[in-house]
Backbone as numpy.savetxt, mean C-alpha at the origin, in Angstrom:
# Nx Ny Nz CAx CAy CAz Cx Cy Cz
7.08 -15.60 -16.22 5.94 -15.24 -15.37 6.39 -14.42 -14.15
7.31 -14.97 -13.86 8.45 -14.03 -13.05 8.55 -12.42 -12.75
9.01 -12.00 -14.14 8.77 -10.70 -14.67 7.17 -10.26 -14.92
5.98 -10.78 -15.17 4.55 -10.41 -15.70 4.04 -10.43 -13.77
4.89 -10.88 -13.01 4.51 -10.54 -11.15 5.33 -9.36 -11.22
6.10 -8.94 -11.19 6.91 -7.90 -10.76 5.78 -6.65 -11.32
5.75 -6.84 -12.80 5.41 -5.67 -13.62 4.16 -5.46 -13.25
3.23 -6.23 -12.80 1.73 -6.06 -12.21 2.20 -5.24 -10.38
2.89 -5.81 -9.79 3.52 -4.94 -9.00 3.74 -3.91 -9.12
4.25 -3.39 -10.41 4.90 -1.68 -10.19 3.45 -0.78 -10.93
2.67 -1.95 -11.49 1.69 -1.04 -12.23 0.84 -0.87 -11.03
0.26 -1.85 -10.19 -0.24 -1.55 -8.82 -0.01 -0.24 -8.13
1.28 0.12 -7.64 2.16 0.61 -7.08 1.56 2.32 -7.98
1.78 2.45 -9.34 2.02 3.45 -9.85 0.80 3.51 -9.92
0.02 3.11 -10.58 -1.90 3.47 -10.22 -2.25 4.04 -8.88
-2.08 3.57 -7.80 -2.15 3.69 -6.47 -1.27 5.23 -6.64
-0.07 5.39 -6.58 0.13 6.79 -6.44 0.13 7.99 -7.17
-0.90 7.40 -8.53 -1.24 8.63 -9.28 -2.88 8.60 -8.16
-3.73 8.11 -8.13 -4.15 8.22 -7.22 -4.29 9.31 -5.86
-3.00 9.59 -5.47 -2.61 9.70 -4.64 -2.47 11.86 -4.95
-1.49 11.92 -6.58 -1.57 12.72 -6.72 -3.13 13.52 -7.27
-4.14 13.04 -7.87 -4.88 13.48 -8.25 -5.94 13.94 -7.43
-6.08 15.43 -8.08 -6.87 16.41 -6.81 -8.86 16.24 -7.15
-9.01 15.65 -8.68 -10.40 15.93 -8.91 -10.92 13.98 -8.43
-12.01 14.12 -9.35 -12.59 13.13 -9.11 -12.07 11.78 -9.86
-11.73 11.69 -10.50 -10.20 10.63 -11.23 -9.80 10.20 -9.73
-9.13 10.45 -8.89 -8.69 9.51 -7.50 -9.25 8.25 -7.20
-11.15 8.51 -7.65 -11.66 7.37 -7.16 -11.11 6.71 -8.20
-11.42 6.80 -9.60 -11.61 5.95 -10.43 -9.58 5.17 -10.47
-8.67 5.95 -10.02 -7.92 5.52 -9.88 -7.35 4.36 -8.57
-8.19 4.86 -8.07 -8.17 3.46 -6.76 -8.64 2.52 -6.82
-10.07 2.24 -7.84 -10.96 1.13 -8.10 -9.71 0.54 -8.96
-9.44 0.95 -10.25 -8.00 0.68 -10.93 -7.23 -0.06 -9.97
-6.15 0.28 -9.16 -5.86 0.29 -8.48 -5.68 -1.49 -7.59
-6.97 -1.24 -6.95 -7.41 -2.78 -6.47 -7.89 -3.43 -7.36
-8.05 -3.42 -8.66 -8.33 -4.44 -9.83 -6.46 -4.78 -9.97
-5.76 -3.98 -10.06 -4.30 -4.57 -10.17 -3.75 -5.19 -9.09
-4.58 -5.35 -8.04 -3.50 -6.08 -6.85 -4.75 -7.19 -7.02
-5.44 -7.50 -7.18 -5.96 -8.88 -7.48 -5.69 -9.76 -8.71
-4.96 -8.99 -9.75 -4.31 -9.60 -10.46 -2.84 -10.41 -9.90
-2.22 -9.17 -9.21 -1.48 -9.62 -7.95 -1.20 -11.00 -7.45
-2.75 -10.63 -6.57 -3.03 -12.14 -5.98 -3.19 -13.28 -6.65
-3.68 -13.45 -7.97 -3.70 -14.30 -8.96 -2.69 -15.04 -9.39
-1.71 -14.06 -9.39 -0.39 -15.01 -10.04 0.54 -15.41 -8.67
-0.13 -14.55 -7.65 0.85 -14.86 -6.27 0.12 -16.52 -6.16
-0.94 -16.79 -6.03 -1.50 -17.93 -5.87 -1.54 -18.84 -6.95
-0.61 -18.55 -8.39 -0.58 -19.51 -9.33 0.94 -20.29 -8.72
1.83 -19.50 -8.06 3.31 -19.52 -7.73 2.93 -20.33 -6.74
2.10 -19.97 -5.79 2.03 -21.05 -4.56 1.59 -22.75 -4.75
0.77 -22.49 -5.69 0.15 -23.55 -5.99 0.97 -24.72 -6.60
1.99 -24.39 -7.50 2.85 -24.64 -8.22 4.34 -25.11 -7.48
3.88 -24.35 -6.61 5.58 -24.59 -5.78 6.52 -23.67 -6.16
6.75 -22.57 -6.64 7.04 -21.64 -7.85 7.57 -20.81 -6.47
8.91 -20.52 -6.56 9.31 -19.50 -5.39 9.37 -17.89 -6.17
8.75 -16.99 -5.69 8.76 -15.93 -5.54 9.61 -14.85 -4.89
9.23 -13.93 -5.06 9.59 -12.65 -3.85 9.02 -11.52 -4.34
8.69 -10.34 -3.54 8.17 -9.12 -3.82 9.28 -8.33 -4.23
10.33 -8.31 -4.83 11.33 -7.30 -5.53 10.93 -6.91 -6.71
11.21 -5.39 -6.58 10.88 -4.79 -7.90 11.74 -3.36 -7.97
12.06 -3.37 -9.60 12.63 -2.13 -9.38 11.98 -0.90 -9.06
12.91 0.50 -8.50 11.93 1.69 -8.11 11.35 2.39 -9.28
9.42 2.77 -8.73 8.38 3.01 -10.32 9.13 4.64 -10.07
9.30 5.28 -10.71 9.62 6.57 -11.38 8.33 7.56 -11.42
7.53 8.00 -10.51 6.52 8.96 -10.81 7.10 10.52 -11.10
7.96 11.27 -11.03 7.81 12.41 -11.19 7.34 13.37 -12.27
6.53 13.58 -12.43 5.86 14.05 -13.40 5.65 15.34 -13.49
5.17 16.21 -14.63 4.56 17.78 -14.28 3.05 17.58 -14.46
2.74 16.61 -15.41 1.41 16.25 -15.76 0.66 14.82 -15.50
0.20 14.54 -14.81 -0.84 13.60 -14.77 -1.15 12.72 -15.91
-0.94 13.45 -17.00 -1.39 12.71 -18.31 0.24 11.70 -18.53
1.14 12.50 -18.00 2.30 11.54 -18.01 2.50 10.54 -17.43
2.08 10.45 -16.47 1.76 8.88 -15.33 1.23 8.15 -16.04
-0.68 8.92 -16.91 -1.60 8.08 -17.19 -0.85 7.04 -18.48
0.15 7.76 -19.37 0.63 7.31 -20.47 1.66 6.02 -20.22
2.57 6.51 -19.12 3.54 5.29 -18.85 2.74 3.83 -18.06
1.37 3.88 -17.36 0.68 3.30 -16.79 0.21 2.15 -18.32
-0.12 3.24 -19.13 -0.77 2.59 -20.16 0.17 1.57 -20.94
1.56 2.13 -21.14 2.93 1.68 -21.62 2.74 0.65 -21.02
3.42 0.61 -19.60 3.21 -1.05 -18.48 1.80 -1.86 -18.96
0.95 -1.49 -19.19 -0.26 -2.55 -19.25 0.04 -2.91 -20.77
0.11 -1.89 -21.60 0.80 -3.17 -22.86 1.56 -3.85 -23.01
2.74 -3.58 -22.21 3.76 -4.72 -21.85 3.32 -6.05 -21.05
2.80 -5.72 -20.07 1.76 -6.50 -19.95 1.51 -7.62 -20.43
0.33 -7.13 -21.52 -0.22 -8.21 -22.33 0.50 -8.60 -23.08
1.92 -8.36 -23.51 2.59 -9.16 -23.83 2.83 -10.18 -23.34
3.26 -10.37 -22.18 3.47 -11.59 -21.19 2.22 -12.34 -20.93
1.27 -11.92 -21.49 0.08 -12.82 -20.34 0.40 -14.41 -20.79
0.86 -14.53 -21.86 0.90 -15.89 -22.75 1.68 -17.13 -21.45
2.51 -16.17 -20.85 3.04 -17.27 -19.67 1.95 -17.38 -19.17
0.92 -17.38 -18.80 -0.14 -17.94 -17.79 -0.59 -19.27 -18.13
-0.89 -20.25 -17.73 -1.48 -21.41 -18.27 -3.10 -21.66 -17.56
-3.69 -20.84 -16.88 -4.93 -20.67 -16.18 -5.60 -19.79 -17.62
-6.32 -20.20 -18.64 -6.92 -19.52 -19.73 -8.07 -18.47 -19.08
-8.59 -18.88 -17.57 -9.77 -18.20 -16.93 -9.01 -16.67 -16.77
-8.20 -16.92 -16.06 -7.05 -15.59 -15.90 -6.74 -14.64 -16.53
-6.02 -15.52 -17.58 -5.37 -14.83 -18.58 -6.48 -13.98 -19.58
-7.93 -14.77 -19.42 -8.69 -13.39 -20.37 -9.30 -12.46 -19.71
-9.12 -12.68 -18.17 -9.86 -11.58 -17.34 -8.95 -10.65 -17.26
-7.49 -10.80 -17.10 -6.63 -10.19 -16.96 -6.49 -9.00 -18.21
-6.55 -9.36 -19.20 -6.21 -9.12 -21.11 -7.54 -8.00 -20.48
-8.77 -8.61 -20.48 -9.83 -7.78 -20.36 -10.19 -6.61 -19.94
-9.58 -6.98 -18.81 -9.19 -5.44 -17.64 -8.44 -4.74 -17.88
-7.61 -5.05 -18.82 -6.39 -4.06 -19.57 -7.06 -3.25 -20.61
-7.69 -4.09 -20.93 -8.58 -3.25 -22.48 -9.32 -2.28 -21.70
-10.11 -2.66 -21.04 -10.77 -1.60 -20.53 -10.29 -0.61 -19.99
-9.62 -0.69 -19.25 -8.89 0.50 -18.10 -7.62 1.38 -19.10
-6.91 0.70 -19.96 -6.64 1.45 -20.87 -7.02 2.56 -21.61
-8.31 1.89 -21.67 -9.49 3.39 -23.00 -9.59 4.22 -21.99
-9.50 3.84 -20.63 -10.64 4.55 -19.65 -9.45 5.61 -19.12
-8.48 5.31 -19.00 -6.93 5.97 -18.71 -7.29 7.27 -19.77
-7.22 6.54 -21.17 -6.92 8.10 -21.90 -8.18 8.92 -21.72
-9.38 9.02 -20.96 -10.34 9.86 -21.10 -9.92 10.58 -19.87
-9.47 10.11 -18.79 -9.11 11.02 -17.40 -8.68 12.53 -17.75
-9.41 13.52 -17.04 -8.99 14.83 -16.92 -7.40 14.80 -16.62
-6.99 15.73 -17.30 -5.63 15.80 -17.16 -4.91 16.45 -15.93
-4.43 16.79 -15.18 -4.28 17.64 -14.34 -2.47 18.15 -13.83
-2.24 19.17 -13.83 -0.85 19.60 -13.26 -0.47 19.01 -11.72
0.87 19.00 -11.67 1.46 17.82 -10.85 1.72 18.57 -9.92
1.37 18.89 -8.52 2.35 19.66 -7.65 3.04 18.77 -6.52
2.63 17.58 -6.63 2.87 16.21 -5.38 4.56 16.48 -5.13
5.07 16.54 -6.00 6.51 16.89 -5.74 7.57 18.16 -5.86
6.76 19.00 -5.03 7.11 20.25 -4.94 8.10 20.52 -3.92
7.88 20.33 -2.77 8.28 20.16 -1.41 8.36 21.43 -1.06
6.76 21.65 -0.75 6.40 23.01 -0.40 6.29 23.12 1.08
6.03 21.55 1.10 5.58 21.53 2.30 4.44 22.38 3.72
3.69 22.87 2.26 2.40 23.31 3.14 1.00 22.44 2.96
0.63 22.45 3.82 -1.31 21.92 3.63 -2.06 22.38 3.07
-2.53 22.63 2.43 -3.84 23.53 1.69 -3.46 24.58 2.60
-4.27 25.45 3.03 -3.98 26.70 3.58 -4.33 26.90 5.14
-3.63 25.55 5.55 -3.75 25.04 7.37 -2.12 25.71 8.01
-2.11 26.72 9.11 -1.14 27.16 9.29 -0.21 25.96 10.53
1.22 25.79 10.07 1.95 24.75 11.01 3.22 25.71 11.65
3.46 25.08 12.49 4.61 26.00 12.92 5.78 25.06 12.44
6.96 25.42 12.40 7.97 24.98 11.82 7.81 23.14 12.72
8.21 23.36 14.07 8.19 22.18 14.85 7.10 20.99 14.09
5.84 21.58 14.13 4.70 20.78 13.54 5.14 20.19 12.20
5.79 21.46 11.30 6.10 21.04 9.67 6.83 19.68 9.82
7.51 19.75 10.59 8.96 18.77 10.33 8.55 17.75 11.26
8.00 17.75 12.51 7.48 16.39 12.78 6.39 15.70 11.70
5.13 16.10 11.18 4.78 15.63 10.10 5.55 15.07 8.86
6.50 15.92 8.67 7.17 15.65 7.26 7.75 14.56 7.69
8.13 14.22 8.69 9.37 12.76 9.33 8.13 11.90 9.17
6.99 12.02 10.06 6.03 10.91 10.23 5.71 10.28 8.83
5.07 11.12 7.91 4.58 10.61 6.77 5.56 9.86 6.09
7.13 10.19 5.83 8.21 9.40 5.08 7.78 8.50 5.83
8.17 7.90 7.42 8.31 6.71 7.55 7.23 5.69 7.96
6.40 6.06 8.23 4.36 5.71 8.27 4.49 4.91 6.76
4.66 5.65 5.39 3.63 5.14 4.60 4.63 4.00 4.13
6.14 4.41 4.80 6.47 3.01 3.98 5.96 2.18 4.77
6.29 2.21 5.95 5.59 1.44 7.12 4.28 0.30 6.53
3.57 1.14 6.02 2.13 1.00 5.81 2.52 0.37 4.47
3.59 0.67 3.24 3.45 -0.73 1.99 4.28 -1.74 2.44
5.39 -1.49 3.92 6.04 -2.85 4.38 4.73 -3.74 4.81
3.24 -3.30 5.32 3.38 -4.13 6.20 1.61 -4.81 5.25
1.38 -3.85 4.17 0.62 -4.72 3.17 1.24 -5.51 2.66
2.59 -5.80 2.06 3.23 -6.89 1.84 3.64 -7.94 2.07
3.53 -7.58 3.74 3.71 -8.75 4.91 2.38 -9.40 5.27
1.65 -8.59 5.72 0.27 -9.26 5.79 -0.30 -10.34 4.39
0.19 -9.50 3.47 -0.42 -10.38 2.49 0.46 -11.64 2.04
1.56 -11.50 2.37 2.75 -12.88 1.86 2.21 -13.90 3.07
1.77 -13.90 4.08 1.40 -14.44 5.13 -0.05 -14.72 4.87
-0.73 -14.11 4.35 -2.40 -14.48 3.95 -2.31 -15.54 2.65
-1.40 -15.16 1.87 -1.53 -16.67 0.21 -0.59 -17.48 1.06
-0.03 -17.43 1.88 1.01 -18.83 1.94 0.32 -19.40 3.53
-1.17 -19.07 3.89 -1.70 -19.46 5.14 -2.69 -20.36 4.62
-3.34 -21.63 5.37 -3.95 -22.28 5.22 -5.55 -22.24 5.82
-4.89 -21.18 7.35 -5.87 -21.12 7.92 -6.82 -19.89 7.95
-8.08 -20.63 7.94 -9.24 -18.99 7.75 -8.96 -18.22 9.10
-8.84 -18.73 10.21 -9.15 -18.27 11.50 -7.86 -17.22 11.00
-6.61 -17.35 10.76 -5.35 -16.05 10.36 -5.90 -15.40 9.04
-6.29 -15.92 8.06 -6.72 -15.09 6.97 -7.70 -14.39 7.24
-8.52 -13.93 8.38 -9.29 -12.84 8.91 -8.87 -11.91 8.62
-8.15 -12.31 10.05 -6.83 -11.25 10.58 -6.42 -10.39 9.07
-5.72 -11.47 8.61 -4.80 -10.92 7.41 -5.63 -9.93 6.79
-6.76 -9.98 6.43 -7.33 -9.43 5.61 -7.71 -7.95 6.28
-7.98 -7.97 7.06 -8.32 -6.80 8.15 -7.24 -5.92 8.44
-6.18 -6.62 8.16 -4.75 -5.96 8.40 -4.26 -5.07 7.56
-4.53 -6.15 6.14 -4.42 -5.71 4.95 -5.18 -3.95 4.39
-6.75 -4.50 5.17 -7.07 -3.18 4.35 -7.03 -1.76 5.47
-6.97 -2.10 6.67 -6.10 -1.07 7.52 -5.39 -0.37 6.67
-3.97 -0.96 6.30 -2.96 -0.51 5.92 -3.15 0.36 4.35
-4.17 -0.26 4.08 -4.55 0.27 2.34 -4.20 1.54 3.11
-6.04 1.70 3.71 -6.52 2.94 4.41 -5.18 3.98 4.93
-4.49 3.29 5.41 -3.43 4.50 5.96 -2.66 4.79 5.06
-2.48 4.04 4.09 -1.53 4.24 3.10 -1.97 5.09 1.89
-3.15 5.35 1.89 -4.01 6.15 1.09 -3.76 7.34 1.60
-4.72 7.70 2.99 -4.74 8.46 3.16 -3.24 9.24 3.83
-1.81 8.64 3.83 -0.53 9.26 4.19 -0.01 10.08 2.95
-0.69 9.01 1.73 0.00 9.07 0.59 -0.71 10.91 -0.16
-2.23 10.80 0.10 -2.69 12.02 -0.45 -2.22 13.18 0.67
-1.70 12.90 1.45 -1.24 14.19 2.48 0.30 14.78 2.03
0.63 13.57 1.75 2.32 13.53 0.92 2.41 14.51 -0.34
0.88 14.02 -0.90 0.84 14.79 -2.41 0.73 15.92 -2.40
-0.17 16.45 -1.21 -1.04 17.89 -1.11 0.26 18.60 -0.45
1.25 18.04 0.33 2.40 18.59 0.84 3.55 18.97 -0.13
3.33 17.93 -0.93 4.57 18.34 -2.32 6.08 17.14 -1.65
5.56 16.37 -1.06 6.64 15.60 -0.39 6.93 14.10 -0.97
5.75 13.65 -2.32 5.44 12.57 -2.20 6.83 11.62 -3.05
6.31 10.44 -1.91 7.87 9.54 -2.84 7.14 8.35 -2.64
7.91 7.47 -3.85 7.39 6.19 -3.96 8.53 5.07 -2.74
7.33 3.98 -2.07 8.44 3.45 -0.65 9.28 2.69 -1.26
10.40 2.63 -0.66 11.47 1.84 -1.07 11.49 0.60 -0.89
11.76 -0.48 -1.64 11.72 -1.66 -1.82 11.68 -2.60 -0.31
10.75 -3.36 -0.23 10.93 -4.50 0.68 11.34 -5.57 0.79
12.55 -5.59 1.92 13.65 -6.80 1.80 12.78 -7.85 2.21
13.48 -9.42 1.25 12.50 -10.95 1.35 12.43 -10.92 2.74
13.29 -10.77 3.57 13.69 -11.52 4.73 12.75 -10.96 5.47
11.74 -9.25 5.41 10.67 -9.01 6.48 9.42 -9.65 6.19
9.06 -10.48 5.18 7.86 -10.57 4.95 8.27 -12.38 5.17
9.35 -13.19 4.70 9.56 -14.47 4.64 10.38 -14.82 6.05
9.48 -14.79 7.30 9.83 -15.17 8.67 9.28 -16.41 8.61
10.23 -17.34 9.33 10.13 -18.67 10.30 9.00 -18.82 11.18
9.15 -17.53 12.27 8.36 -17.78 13.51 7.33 -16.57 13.25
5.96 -17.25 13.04 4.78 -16.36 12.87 4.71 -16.24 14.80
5.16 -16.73 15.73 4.67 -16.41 17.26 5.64 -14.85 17.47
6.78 -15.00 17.01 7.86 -14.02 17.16 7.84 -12.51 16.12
7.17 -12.69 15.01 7.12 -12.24 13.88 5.23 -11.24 15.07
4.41 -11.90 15.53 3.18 -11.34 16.07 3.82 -10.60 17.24
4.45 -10.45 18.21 4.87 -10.58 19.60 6.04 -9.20 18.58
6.31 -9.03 17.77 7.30 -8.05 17.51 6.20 -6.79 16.89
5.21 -7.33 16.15 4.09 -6.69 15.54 3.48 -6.19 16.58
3.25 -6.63 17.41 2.59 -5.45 18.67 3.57 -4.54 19.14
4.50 -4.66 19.29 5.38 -3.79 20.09 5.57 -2.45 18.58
5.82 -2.84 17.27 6.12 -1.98 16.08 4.49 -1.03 16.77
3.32 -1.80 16.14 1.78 -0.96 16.87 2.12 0.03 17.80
2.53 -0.57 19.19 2.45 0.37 20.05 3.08 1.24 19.87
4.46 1.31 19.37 5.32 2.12 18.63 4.33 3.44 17.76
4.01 2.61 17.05 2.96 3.64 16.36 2.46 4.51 16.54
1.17 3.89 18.07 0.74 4.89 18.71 1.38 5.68 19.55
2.49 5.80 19.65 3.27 6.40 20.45 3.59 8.13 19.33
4.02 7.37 18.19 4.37 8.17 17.15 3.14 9.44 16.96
1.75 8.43 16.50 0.72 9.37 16.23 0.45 10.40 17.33
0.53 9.89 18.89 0.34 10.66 20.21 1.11 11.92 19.78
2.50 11.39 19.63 3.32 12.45 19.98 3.18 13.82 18.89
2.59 13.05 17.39 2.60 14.42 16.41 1.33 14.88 16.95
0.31 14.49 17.35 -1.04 14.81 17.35 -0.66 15.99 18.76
0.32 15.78 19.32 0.78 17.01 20.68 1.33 17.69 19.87
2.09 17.25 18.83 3.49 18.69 18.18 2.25 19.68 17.44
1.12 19.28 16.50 0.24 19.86 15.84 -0.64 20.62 16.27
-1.40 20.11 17.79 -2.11 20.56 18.25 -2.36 21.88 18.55
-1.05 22.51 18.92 -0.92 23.74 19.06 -1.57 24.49 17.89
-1.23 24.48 16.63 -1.29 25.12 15.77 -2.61 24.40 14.69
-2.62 23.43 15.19 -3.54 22.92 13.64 -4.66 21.74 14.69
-6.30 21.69 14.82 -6.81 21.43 15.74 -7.14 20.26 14.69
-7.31 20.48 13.17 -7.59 19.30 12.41 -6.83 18.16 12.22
-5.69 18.78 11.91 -4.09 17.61 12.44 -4.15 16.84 13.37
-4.14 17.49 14.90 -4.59 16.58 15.79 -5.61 15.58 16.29
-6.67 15.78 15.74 -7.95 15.54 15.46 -7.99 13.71 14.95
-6.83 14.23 13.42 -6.96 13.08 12.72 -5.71 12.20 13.24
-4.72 12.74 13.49 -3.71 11.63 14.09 -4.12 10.80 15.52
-5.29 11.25 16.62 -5.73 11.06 17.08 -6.39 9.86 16.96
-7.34 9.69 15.66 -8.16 8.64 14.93 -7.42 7.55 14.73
-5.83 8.13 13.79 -5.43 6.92 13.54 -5.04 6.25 14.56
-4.45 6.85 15.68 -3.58 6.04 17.29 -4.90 5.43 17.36
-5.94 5.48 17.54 -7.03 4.74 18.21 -7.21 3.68 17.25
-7.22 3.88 15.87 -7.04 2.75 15.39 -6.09 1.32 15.27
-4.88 1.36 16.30 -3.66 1.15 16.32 -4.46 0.20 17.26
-5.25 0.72 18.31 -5.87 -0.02 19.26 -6.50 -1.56 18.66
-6.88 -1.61 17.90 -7.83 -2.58 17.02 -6.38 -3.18 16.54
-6.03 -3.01 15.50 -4.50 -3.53 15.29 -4.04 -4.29 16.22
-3.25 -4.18 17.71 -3.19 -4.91 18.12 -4.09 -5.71 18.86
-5.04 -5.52 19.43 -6.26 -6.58 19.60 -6.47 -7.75 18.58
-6.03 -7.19 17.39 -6.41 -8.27 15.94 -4.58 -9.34 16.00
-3.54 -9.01 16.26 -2.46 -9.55 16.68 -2.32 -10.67 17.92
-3.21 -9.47 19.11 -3.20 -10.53 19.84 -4.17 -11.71 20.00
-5.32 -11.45 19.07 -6.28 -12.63 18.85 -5.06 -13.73 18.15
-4.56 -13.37 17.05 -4.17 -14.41 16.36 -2.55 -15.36 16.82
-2.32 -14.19 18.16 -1.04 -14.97 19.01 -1.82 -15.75 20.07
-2.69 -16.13 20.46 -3.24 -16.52 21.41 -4.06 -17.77 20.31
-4.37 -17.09 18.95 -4.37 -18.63 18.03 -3.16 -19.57 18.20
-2.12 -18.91 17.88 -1.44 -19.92 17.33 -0.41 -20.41 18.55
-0.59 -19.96 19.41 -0.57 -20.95 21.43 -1.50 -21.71 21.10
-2.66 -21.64 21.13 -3.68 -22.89 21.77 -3.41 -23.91 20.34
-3.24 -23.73 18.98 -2.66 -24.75 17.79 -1.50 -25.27 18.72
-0.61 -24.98 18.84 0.53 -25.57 19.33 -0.08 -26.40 20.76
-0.46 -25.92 21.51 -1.11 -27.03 23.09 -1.43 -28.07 22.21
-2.51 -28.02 21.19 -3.16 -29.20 20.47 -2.41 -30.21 19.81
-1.14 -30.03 19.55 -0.35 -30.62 19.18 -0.01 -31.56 19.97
C-alpha cells in the first residue's frame, strides 16, 4: 500500500503539470483530474493514520519532458493501470471502488483530449509576446524555480499537518493554506510552461513537513511569508519598468502573503492560549 501512496503521488503530481503545460481548454479538465487524484491521496494518507501505518511523502522524480501532450496523456494512463493493480491492498471496499471508478473514467476521458505540441520546455524564456529586459528575464526566471517549489513544499506541509491534526480550529487554517498554495502553484507553474522553463519540484525532505514544535514550525512560517513578500516586492520593482502586467500581478500575490500570515498568526495565538489551558 506503500507503493499504491507514492504512485497516486506522482500521478497527482504529473496530471497537475500536464495541466500546467496545456494551452487549450484540456487545462481545466486536467485540474478537475488533478484534485480527484489528491483526494485519493488523502484517502490512503488517512487509511495510514488511522492504522498507525508510518508514512512519508517520498517519491521518485515524475519525468515530464515531452514533445507531445499525447505523451504525458499515455504515461498518465500507464500509472493509473498500474494503479489498479494495487488497489487490492486496500481493505476499505468503499474506496477501493471509487478509486477503480475514477480510473475508468478519467482514463477513456485522457484518450479523447486534444493533442497538443509541447513547448513548456524550451527555455525560451519569453512570455507570450510581453517585452522584459534582461534584468526582469532573470529575476523572474530565479523567482518562479524557487516560488513553485516553495509552493509544493508547503502543500505538503500544510497538508501532513491537516491528516495528522485533531483540531478543526487548525484544520481551517490548513485548508486555506492548502488551497493558497494550489493557487500559486498553478498559476507559477503555467508561467513556467508559457516561458519554456518548466520543471517538476524536487522531492521533499520527511524532516520539513514531520516537525515536533508546531509553535516554532508557525513563528518560522511567518518570517519564510514575509520573506515572500519581500521577494514578490522586489520582482514586481525589477518588472515594472518594462512589463506593467508583471507588476500588476506580483503585486496581487505579495498582498496575498498578507492573509497568509494573519492565518499563521491566528493559529499561533491558538496554540498559546491551548497551552495556558493546560
Amino acid at each position: 500500500m506503500q507503493e499504491l501512496f507514492k504512485e497516486i503521488h506522482q500521478v497527482w503530481l504529473a496530471t497537475l503539470h500536464a495541466g500546467f503545460i496545456s494551452k487549450t481548454s484540456s487545462r481545466v479538465t486536467l485540474y478537475n483530474f488533478s484534485d480527484i487524484f489528491w483526494r485519493h491521496f488523502g484517502w490512503i494518507e488517512n487509511y495510514f493514520i488511522r492504522n498507525e501505518i508510518h508514512y512519508n511523502y517520498d517519491i521518485p522524480q515524475v519525468a515530464l519532458r515531452v514533445e507531445k501532450l499525447s505523451y504525458l496523456y499515455n504515461d498518465i494512463i500507464n500509472r493509473l493501470k498500474k494503479i489498479q493493480t494495487k488497489l487490492e491492498s486496500i481493505d476499505d471496499l468503499r474506496i477501493k471502488e471509487r478509486i477503480n471508478s475514477d480510473i475508468i473514467y478519467i482514463v477513456e476521458a485522457l484518450k479523447l483530449l486534444e493533442d497538443e505540441e509541447v513547448t513548456a520546455f524550451s527555455m525560451n524564456r519569453q512570455y507570450n509576446d510581453m517585452e522584459l529586459s534582461d534584468e526582469a528575464r532573470d529575476a523572474l526566471t530565479l523567482f518562479l524555480f524557487e516560488e513553485s517549489y516553495k509552493e509544493y513544499e508547503l502543500i505538503l506541509v500544510y497538508n501532513y499537518s491537516k491528516a495528522n491534526s485533531n483540531s478543526a480550529f487548525l484544520n481551517r487554517i490548513y485548508e486555506i493554506l492548502i488551497g493558497e498554495s494550489v493557487f500559486h502553484l498553478r498559476s507559477f507553474g503555467e508561467m513556467m510552461a508559457t516561458m519554456g522553463i518548466l520543471a517538476v519540484p524536487r522531492m521533499v525532505m520527511e524532516e520539513i513537513y514531520k516537525f515536533e514544535d508546531l509553535e516554532q514550525f508557525l513563528l518560522g512560517g511567518i518570517d519564510e511569508e514575509r520573506k515572500a513578500k519581500e521577494n514578490c516586492k522586489a520582482l514586481s520593482n525589477a518588472v515594472s519598468q518594462t512589463n506593467a502586467h508583471f507588476a500588476s500581478f506580483f503585486e496581487f500575490i505579495n498582498n496575498q502573503e498578507n492573509y497568509h500570515i494573519a492565518l499563521m498568526q491566528e493559529a499561533l495565538t491558538y496554540i498559546l492560549s491551548q497551552k495556558e489551558n493546560i
